[in-house]
Backbone atoms as SQL, in Angstrom:
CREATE TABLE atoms (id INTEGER PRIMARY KEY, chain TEXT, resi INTEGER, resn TEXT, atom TEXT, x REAL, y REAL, z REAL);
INSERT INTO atoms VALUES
  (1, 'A', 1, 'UNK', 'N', -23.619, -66.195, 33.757),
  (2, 'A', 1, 'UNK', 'CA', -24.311, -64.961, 34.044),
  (3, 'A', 1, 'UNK', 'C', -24.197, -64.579, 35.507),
  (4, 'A', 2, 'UNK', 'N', -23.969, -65.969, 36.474),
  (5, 'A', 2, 'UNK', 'CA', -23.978, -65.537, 37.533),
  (6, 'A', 2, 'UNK', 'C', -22.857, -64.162, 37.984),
  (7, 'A', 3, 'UNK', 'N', -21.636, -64.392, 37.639),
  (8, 'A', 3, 'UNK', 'CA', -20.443, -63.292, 37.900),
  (9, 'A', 3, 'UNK', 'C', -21.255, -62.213, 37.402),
  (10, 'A', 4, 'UNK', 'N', -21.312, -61.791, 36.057),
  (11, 'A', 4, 'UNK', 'CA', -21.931, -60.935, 35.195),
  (12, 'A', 4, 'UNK', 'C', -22.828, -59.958, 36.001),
  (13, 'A', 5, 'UNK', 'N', -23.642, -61.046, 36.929),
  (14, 'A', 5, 'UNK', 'CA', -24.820, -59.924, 37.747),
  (15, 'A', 5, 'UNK', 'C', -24.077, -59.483, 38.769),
  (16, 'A', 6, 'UNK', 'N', -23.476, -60.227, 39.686),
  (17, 'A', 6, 'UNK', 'CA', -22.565, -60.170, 40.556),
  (18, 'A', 6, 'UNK', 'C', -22.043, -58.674, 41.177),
  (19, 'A', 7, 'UNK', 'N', -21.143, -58.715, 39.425),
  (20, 'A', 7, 'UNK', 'CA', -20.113, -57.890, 39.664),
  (21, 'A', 7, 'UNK', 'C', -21.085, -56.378, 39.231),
  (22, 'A', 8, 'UNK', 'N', -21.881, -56.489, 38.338),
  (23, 'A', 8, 'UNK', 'CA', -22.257, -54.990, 37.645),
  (24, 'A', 8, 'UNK', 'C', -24.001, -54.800, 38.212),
  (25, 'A', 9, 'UNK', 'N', -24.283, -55.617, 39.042),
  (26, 'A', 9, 'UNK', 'CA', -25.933, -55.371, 39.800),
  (27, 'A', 9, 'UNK', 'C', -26.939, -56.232, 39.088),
  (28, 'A', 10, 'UNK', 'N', -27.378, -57.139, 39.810),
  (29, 'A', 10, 'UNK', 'CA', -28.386, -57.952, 39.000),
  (30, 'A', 10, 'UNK', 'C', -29.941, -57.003, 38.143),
  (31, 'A', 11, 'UNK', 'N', -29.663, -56.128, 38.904),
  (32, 'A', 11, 'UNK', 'CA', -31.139, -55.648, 38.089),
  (33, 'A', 11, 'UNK', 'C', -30.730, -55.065, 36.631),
  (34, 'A', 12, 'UNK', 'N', -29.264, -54.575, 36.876),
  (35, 'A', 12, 'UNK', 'CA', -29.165, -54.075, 35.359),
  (36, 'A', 12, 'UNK', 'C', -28.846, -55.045, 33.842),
  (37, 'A', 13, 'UNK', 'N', -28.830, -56.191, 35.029),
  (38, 'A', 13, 'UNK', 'CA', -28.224, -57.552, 34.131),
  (39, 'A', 13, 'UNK', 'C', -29.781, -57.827, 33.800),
  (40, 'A', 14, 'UNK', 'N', -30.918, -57.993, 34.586),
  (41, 'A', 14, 'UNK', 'CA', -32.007, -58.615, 34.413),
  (42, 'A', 14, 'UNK', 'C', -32.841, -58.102, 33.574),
  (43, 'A', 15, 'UNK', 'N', -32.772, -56.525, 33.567),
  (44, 'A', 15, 'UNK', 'CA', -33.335, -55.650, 32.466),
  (45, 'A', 15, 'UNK', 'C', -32.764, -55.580, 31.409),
  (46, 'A', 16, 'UNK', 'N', -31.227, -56.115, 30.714),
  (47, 'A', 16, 'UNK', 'CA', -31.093, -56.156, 29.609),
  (48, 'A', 16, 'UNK', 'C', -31.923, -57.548, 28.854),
  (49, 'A', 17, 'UNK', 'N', -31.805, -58.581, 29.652),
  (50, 'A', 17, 'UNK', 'CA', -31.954, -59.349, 29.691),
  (51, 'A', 17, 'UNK', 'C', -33.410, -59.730, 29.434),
  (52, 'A', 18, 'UNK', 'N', -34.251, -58.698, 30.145),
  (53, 'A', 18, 'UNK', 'CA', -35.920, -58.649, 29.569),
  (54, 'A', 18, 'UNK', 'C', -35.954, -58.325, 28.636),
  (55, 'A', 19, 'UNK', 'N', -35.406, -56.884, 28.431),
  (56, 'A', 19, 'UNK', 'CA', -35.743, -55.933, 26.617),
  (57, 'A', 19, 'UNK', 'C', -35.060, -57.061, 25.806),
  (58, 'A', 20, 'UNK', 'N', -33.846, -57.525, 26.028),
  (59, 'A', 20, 'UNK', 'CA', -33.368, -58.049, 24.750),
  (60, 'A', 20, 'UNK', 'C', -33.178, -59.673, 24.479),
  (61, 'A', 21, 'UNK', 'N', -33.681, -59.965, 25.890),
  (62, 'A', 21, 'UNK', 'CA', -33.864, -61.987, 25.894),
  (63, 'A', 21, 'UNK', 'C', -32.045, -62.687, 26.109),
  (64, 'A', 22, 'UNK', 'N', -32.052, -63.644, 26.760),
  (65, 'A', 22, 'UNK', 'CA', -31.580, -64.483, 27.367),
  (66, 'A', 22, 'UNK', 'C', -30.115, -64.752, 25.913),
  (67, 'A', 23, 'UNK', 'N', -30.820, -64.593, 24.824),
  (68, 'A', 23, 'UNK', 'CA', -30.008, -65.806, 23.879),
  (69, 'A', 23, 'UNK', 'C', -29.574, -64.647, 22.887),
  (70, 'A', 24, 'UNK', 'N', -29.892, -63.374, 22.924),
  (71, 'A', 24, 'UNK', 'CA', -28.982, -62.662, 22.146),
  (72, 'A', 24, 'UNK', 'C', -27.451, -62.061, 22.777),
  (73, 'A', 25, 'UNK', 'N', -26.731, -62.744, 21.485),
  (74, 'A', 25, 'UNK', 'CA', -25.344, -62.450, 21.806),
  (75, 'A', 25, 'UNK', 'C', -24.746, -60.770, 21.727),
  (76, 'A', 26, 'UNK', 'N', -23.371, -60.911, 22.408),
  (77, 'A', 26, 'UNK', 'CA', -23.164, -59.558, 22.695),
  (78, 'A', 26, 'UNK', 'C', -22.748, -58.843, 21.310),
  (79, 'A', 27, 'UNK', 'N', -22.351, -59.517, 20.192),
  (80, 'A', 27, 'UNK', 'CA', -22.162, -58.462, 18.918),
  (81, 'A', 27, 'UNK', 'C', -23.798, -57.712, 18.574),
  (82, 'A', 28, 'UNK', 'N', -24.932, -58.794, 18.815),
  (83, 'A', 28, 'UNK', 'CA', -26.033, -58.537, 18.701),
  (84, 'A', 28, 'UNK', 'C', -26.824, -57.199, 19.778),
  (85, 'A', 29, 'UNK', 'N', -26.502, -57.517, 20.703),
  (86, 'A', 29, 'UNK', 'CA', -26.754, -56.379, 21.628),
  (87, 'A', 29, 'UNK', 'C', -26.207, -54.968, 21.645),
  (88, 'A', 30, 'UNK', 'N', -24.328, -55.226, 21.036),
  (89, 'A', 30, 'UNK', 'CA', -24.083, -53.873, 20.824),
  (90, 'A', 30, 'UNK', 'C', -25.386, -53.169, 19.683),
  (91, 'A', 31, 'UNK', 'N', -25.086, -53.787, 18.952),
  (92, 'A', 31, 'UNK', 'CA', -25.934, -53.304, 17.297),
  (93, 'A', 31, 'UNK', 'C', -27.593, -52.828, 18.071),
  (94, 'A', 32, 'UNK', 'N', -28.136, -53.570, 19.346),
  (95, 'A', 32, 'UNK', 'CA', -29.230, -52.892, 19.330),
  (96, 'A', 32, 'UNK', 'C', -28.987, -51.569, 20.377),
  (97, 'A', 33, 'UNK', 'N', -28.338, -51.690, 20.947),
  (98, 'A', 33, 'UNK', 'CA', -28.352, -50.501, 21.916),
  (99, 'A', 33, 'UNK', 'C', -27.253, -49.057, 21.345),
  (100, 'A', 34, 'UNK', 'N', -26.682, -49.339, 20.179),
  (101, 'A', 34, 'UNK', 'CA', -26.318, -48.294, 19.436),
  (102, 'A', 34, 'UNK', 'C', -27.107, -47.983, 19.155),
  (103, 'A', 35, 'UNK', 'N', -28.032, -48.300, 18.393),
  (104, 'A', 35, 'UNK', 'CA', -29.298, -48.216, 17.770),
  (105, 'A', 35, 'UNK', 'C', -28.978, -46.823, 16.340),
  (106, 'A', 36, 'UNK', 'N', -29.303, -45.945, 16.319),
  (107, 'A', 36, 'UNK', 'CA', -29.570, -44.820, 15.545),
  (108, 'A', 36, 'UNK', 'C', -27.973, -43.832, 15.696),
  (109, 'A', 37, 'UNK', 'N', -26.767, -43.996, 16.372),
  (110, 'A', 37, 'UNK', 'CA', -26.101, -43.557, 16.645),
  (111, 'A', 37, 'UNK', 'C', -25.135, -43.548, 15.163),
  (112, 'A', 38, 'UNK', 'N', -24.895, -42.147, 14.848),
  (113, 'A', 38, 'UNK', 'CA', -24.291, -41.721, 13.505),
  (114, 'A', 38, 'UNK', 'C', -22.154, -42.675, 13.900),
  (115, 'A', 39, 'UNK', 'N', -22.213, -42.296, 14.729),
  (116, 'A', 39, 'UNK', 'CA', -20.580, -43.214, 14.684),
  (117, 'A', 39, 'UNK', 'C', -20.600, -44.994, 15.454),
  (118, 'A', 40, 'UNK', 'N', -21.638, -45.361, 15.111),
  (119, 'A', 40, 'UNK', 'CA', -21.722, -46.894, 15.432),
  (120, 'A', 40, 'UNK', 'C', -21.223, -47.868, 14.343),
  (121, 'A', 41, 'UNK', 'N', -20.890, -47.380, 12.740),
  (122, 'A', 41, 'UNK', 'CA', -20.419, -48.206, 12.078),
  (123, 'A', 41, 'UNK', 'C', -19.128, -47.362, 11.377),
  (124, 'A', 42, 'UNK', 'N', -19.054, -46.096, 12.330),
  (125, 'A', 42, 'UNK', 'CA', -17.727, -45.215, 11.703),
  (126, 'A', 42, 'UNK', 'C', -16.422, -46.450, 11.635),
  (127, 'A', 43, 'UNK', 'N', -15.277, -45.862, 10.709),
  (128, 'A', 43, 'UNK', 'CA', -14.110, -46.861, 10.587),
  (129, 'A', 43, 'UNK', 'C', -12.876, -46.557, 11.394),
  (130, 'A', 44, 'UNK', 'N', -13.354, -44.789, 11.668),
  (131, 'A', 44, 'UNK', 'CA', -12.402, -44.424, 12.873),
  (132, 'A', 44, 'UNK', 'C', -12.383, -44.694, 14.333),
  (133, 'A', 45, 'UNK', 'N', -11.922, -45.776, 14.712),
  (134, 'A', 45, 'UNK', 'CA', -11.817, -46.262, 16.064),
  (135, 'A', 45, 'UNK', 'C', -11.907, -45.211, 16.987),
  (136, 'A', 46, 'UNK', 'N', -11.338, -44.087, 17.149),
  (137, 'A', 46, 'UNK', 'CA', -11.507, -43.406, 18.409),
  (138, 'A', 46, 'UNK', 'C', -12.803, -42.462, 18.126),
  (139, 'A', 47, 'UNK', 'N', -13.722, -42.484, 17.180),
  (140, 'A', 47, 'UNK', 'CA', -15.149, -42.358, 17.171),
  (141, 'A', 47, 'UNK', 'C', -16.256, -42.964, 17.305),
  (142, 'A', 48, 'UNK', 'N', -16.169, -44.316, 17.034),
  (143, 'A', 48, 'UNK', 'CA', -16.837, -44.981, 17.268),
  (144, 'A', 48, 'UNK', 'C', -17.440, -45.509, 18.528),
  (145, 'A', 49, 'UNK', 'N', -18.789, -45.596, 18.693),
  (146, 'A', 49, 'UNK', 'CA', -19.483, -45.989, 19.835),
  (147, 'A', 49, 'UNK', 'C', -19.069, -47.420, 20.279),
  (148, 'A', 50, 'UNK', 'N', -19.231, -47.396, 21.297),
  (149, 'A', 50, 'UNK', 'CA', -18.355, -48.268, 22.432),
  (150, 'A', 50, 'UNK', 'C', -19.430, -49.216, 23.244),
  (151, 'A', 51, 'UNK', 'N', -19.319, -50.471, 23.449),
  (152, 'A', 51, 'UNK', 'CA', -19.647, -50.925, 24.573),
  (153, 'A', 51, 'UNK', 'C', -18.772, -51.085, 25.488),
  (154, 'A', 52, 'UNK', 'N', -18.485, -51.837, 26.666),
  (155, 'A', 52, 'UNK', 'CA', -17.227, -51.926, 27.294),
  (156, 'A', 52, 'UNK', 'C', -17.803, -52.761, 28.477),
  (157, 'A', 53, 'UNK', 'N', -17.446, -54.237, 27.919),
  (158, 'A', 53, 'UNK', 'CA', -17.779, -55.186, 29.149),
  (159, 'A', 53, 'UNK', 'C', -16.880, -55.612, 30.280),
  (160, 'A', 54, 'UNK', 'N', -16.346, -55.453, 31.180),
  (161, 'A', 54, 'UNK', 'CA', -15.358, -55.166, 32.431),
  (162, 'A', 54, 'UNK', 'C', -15.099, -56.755, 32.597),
  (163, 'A', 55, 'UNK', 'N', -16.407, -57.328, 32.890),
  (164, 'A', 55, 'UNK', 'CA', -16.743, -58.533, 33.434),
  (165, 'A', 55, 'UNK', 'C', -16.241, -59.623, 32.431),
  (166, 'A', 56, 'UNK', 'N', -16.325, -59.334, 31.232),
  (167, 'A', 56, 'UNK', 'CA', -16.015, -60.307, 30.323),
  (168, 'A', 56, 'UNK', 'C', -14.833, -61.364, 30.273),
  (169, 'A', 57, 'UNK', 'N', -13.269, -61.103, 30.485),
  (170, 'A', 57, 'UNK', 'CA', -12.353, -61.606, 30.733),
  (171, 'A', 57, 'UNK', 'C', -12.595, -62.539, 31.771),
  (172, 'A', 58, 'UNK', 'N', -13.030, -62.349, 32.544),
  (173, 'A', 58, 'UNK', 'CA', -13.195, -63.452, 33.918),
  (174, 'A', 58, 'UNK', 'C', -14.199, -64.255, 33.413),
  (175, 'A', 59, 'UNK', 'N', -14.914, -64.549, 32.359),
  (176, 'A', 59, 'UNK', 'CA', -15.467, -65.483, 31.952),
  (177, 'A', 59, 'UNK', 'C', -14.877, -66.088, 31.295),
  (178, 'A', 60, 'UNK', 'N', -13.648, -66.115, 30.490),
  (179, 'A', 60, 'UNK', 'CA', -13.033, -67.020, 29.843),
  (180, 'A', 60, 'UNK', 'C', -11.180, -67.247, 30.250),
  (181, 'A', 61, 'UNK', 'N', -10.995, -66.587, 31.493),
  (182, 'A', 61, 'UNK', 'CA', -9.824, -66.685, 31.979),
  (183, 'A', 61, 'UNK', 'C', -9.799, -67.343, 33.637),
  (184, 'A', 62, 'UNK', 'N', -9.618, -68.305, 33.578),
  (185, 'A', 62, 'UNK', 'CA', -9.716, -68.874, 34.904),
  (186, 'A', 62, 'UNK', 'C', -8.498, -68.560, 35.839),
  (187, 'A', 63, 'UNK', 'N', -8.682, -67.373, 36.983),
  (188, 'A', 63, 'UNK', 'CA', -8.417, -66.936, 38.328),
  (189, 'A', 63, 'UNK', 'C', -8.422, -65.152, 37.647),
  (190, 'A', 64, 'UNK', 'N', -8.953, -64.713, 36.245),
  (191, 'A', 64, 'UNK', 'CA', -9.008, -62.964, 36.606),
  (192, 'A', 64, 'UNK', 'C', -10.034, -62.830, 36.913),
  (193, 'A', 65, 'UNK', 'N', -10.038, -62.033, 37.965),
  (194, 'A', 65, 'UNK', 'CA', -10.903, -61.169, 38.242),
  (195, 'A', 65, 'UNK', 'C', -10.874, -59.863, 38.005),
  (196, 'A', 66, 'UNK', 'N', -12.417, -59.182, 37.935),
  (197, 'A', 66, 'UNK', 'CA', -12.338, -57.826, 37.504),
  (198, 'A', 66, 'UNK', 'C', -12.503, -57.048, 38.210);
């Protein structure tokens, strides 16, 4: 988590992190912060609602950075 806050501002890391707790995973988090959104389970990819984590790759690729 440390990079995670790092790179995108700890407060916005810390407030997901309050509303939605420490141990929910990110398929889980998309699903809550879509929430009510009519193209969140559309099948057409370029409609569908988006998360888009920047930071992510540099957690499982050792020397990328984002």
């Amino acid at each position: 988590m440390d990079r995670i806050t790092a790179s995108c501002g700890a407060s916005a890391a810390l407030r997901l992190i309050e509303e939605h707790g420490a141990d929910m995973g990110l398929p889980d988090l998309w699903e809550s912060l879509a929430g009510d959104c009519p193209n969140a389970h559309t099948t057409a990819l370029n409609n569908r609602c988006a998360i888009y984590y920047p930071q992510l790759p540099a957690l499982f690729l050792p020397g990328k950075e984002t």
